[in-house]
LUMPA-922266 format. One record per residue (C-alpha): residue number from 1; chain; x, y, z. Coordinates in pm, whole numbers, plus 50000, padded with zeros to 5 digits. Example, Ala and Ser with C-alpha at 12.3 -4.5 7.8 and 13.67 -1.06 7.14 Angstrom:
% LUMPA-922266
REC  seti  gunu      X      Y      Z
REC     1     A  51230  49550  50780
REC     2     A  51367  49894  50714
//
This chain:
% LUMPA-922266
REC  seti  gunu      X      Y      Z
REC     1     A  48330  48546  48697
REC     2     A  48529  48538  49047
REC     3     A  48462  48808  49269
REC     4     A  48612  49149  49273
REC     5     A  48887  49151  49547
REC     6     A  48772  49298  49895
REC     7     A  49030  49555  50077
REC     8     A  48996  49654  50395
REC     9     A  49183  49920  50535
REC    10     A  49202  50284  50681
REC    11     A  49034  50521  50438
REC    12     A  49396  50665  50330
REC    13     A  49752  50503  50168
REC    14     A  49931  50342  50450
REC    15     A  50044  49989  50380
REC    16     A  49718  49901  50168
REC    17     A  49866  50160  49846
REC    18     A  50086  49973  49701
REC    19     A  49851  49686  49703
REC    20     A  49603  49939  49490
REC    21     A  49843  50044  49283
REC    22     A  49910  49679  49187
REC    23     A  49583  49564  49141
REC    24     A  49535  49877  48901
REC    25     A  49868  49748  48685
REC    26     A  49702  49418  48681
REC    27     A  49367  49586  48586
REC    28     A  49218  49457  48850
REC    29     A  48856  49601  48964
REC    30     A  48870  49596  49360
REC    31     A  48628  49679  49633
REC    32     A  48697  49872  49969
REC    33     A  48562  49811  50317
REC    34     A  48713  50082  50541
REC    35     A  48785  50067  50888
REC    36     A  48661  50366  51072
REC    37     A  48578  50250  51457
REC    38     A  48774  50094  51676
REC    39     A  48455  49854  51722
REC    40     A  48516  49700  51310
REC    41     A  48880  49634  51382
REC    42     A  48811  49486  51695
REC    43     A  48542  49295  51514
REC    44     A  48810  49176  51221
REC    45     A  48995  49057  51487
REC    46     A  48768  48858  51710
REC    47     A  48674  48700  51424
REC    48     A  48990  48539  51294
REC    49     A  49034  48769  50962
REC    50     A  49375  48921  51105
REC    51     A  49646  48664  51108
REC    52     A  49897  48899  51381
REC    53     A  49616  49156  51457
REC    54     A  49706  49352  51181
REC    55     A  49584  49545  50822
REC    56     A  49592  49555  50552
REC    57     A  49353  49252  50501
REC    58     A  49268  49161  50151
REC    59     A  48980  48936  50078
REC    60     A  49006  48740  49765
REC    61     A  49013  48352  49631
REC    62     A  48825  48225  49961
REC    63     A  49158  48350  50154
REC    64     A  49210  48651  50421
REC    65     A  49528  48735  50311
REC    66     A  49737  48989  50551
REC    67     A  50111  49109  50570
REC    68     A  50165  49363  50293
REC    69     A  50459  49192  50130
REC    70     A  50258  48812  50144
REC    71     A  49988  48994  49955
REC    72     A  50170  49206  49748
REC    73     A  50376  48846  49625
REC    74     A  50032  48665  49567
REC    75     A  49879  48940  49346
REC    76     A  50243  48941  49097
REC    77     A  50250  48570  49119
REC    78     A  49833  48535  49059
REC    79     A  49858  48830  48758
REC    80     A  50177  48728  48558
REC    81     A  50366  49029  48719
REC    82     A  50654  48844  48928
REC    83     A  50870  48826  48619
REC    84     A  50999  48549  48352
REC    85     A  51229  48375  48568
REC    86     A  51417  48406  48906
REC    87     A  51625  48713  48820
REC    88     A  51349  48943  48746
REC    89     A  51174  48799  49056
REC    90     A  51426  48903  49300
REC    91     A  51519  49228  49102
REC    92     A  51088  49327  49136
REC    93     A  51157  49212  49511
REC    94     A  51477  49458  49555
REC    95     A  51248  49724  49410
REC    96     A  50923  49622  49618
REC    97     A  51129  49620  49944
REC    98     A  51281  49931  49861
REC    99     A  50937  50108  49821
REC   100     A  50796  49974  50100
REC   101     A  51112  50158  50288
REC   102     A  51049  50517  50170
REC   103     A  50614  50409  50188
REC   104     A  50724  50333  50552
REC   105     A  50924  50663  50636
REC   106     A  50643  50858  50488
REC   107     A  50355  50676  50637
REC   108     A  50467  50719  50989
REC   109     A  50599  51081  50944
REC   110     A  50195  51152  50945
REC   111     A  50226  51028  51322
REC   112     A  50494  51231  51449
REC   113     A  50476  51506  51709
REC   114     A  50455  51830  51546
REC   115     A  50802  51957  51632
REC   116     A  50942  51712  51496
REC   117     A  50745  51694  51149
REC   118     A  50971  51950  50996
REC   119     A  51333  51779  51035
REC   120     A  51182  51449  50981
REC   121     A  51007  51536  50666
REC   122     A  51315  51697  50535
REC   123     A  51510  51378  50621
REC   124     A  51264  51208  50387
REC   125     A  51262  51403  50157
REC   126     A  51693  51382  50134
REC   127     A  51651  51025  50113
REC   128     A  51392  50975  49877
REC   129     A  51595  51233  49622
REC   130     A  51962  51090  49730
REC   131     A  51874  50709  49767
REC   132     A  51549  50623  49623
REC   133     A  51443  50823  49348
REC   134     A  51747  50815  49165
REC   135     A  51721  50393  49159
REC   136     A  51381  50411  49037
REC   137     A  51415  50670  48782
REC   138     A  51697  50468  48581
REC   139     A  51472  50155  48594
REC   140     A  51160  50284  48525
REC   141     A  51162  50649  48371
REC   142     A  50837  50657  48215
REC   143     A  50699  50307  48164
REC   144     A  50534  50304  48468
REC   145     A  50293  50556  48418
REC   146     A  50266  50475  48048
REC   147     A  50097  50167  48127
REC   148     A  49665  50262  48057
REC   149     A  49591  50091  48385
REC   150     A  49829  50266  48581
REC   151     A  49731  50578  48444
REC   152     A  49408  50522  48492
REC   153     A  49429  50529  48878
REC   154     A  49619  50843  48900
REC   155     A  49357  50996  48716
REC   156     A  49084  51170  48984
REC   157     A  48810  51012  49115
REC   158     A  48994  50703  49087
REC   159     A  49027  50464  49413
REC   160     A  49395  50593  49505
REC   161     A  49380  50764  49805
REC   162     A  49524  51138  49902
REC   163     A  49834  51213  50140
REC   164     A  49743  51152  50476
REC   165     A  49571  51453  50693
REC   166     A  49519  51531  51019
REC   167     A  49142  51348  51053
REC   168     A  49307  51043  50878
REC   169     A  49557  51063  51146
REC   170     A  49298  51101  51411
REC   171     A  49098  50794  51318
REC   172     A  49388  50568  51302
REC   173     A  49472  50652  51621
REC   174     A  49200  50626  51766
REC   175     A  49108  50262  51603
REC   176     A  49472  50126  51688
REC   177     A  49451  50320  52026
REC   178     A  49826  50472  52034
//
C-alpha cells in the first residue's frame, strides 16, 4: 500500500484547501505537517523541499511537489479526475483557475489592514455573487456535494480547515515575516 500523502502547510485554508478538498473527492486519506515557526519553514527551505521558497508542499510518490495549480493537475491526472478527453480538461481548468481567483481574493482579505477589511470584503463578496457563484451554480448545482467523499469532509471533525482568524493570521505572518 503506498503511503498516505503528506501536506504541509499553515494550520488554516490558504492555497493548501483546494488541494484537501480534492484529495477528499478522490477519497484520498492524507496526512498534515503544519508549519507553525518561522524556524520549520526556514528548515523546508534550507533543505531543498520548496522549489521557489514557497507552500503549499505536498509530499507524495517520492516527489516534493509545490505550486498549487502543478499539484492540483497531478492529483486529477493521478485519480482519473482531469476528464475523458481534452475538452473536459480545459473546461475543469477554466473552473480550477476561476476558484483559485475568488480562493485568492478571500485568502488575502484575512491580511488586510482593518480599515480596509470592510470595503474589501464587500467587494468580494459582489464578485463572488455577480461573477463566480452564478458560473458554478449552473455547472455544478448539487453534484458536488452529493458526492459521499465530498460530503464527508464538510462534515465536522473532518480535516477541512475553518475561515481564517486573527491567530492564524498572526502565525503566518510571523513565519513569512511580512
Amino acid at each position: 500500500m503506498a503511503a498516505k500523502p503528506k501536506l504541509c502547510y499553515f494550520r488554516g485554508r490558504g492555497r493548501m484547501e483546494s488541494i484537501r478538498w480534492l484529495l477528499a473527492a478522490a477519497g484520498v486519506e492524507f496526512e498534515e505537517e503544519f508549519i507553525e515557526t518561522r524556524g520549520q519553514y526556514e528548515k523546508l527551505q534550507e533543505d531543498g523541499r520548496l522549489l521557489f521558497g514557497q507552500v503549499p508542499l505536498v509530499e507524495m510518490d517520492g516527489m516534493m511537489l509545490t505550486q498549487t495549480r502543478a499539484i492540483l493537475s497531478y492529483l486529477a491526472a493521478k485519480y482519473d479526475l482531469y476528464g475523458k478527453d481534452l475538452k473536459e480538461t480545459v473546461r475543469i481548468n477554466m473552473y480550477t483557475d476561476g476558484t483559485q481567483d475568488l480562493m485568492t481574493m478571500i485568502m488575502l482579505a484575512a491580511f488586510k489592514p482593518p480599515e480596509e477589511k470592510e470595503e474589501n470584503f464587500a467587494l468580494i463578496v459582489k464578485k463572488a455573487k455577480t461573477r463566480y457563484f452564478p458560473v458554478f451554480e449552473k455547472a455544478f448545482k448539487t453534484r458536488i456535494s452529493n458526492i459521499p467523499t465530498i460530503k464527508k469532509f464538510l462534515q465536522p471533525g473532518s480535516q477541512r480547515k475553518p475561515p481564517p482568524d486573527s491567530h492564524y493570521v498572526e502565525v503566518v505572518r510571523n513565519i513569512l515575516q511580512f
